[in-house]
N, C-alpha and C positions, 0 to 999 in steps of 0.2 A: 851815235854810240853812247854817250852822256844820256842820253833822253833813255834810252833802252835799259841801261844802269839802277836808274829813278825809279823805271817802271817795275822792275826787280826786285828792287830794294823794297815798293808801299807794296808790292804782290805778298814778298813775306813777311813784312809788317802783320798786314791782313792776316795772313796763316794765322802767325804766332799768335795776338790777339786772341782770333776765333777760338784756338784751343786753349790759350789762358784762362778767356772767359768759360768757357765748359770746364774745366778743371776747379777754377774756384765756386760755379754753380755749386758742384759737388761735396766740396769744402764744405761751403757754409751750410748745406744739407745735414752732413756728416756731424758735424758738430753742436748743430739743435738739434739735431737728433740722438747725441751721445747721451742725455742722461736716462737715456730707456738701454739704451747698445750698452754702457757701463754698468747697468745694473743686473748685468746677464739676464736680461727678459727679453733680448730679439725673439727666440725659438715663441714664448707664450704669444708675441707680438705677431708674428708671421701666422703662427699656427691656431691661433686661441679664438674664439668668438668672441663678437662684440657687446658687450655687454657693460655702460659705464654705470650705471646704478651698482652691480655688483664685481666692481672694479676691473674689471677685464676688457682689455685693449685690442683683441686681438683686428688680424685686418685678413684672416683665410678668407672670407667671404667677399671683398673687394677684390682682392686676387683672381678669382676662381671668374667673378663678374665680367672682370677686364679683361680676362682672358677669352671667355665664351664669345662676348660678344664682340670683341676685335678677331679673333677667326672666323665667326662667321660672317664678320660683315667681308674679309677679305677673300673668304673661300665661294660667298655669291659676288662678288666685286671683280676678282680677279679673271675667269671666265669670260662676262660679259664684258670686263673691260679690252679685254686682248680682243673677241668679236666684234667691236665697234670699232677698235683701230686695223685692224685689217680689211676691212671692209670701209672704210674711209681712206687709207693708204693704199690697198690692191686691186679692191675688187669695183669699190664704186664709180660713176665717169668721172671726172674731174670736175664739173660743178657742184655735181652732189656730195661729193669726198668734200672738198672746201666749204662749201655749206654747212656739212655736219661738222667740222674740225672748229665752223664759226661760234655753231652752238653749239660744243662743248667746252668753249673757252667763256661763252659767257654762266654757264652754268657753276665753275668754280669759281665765279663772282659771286655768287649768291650767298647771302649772311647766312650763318649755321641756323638759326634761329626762326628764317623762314623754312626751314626743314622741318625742326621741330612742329611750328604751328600743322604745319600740313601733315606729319605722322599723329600729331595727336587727334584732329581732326578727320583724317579719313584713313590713316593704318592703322591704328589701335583700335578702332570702332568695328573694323575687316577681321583684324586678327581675333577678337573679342568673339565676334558671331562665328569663325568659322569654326575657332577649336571651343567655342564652351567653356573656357577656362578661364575662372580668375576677369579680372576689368580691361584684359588687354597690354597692362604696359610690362610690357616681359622684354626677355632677353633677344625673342626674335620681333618684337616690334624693333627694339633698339639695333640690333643687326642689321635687319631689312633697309632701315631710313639713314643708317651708318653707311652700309653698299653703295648704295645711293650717292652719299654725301664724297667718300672717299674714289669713285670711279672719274669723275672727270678727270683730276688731276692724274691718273692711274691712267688714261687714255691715251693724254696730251705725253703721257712719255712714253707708252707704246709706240704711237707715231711716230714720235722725233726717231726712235732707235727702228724704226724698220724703214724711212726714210733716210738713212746714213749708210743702209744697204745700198753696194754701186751695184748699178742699174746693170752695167755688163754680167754681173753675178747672173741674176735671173737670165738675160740673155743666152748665157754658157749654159747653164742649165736646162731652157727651152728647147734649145739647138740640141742637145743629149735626149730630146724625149722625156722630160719631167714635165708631169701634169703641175696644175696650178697648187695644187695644193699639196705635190712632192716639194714643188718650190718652195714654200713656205713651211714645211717642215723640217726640208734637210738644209737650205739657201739662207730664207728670210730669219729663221728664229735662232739656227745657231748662232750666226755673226749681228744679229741685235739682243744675245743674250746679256751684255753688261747692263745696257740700258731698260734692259726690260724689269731685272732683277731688282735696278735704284728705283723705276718706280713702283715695285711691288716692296720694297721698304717705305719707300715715304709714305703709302698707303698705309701699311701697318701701322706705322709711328702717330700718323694722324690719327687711325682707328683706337689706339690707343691712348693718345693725348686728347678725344676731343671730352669736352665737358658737357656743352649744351643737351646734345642729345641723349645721352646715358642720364642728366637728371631729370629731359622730360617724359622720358619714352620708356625707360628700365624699371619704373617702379619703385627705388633708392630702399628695395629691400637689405634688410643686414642678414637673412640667414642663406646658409647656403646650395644654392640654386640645384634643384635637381632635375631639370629637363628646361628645355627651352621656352617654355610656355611659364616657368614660373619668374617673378619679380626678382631684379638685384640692384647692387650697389659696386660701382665700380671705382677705382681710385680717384681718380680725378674729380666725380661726385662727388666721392667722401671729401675731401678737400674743400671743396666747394659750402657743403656741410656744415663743416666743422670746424670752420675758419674761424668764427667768431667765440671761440670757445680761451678759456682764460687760458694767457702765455705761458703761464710757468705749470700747468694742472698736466696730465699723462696722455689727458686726451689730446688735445692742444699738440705732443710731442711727438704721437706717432703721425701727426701731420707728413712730417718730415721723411719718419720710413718710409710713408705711401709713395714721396718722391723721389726716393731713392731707389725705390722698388720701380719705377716707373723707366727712372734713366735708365738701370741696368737692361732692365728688360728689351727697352732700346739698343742699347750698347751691343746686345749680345744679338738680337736681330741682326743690326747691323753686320755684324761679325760673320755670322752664318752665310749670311747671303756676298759678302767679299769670298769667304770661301769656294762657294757654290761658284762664284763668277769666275775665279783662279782656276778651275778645274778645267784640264784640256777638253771639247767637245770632239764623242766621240760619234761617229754616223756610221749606221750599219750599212 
């Protein structure tokens, strides 16, 4: 009972912690970032182009970047990801389902970095020849090797959540005359929708947190992107960037809104898709 107590007590330690520490991330974001937020320039900041020769801060074009290319990477990711865990989970025999689950665990091993080599290498050279446009490193080279990068882990939680499906479920269901694939649309995906939904957020969040790829594959254009074939710069590049830029200068400050831009945008994902998961499922 004592031991159980203990165990209790460092579990919400741990909580508290975790959300302290996220709270003061935010803080100290907030606060290097206040002397552009105080000088009522957020809106020129948010909205303005980039332009430090002619003083202008703005970050619309990292925005717009980060956006393009974390949907698209999650809107070709998400498909193929759910197709690869059902068919490793349902459909495959059981050596070959374990085989593939083997190698997609070792693929979310892989450094970001040999991603990149290999998009710059043989997807940007693809993408280059087939649309005729520009050198290649556009927004959907960086989508495409983003897909890529973000579907393993996107897999590994499809599985876990249609593996927690009881096994009598499908039973009940076969016994009633549901084909394979009623089962898996009225059975399997309603009751693994929590699990499905956390990894189609960590997907995003990663799509959106990663840096390597977006500064070798995106083209770390600053204007703003008007089709997918053209170059951008997305937050996190910018950052990357722009790091080295003197501490107390404007450039240097809107570092800080890029990351707070970045959290929210988290936050409120997250948000959405809790929502989405609260929702009773309704089957026709």
């Amino acid at each position: 009972m004592r031991s159980e107590r203990c165990m209790q007590s460092a579990l919400a330690a741990a909580a508290w912690i975790s959300a302290a520490a996220a709270v003061l991330i935010f803080l100290f974001m907030a606060v290097l970032g206040w002397p552009l937020l105080g000088n009522g320039d957020l809106m020129q900041v948010l909205c303005g182009p980039w332009s430090p020769m002619h003083h202008q801060y703005g970050i619309r074009p990292m925005i717009l970047g980060t956006l393009c290319i974390a949907s698209l990477a999650l809107a070709l990711a998400v498909p193929v990801s759910l197709g690869c865990a059902v068919f490793i989970q349902v459909t495959a025999p059981k050596g070959l389902g374990r085989a593939l689950h083997h190698l997609v665990r070792l693929m979310t091993g892989i450094p970001t970095v040999v991603y990149g080599f290999v998009g710059i290498f043989l997807l940007v050279p693809l993408v280059r020849n087939l649309s005729g446009h520009g050198a290649g490193l556009s927004i959907l080279s960086a989508g495409l090797m983003l897909s890529l990068l973000i579907a393993p882990t996107m897999i590994l939680f499809f599985v876990q959540g249609l593996a927690a499906v009881p096994q009598s479920h499908r039973q009940a269901a076969c016994a009633l005359g549901a084909t394979p694939v009623q089962q898996l649309i009225y059975v399997l995906l309603p009751q693994a929708r929590r699990t499905l939904l956390a990894g189609v957020v960590l997907g995003l969040g990663r799509a959106m947190g990663d840096t390597l790829i977006a500064l070798m594959l995106a083209g770390n254009s600053v204007a703003t992107p008007q089709s997918i074939l053209d170059p951008t710069r997305t937050l996190t590049a910018h950052i990357a960037l722009i790091i080295a830029a003197d501490f107390e200068s404007p450039e240097f400050r809107t570092l800080f809104i890029c990351a707070l831009i970045l959290y929210l945008m988290t936050t409120l994902a997250v948000a959405v898709m809790r929502r989405l998961a609260a929702k009773p499922v309704e089957i026709p």
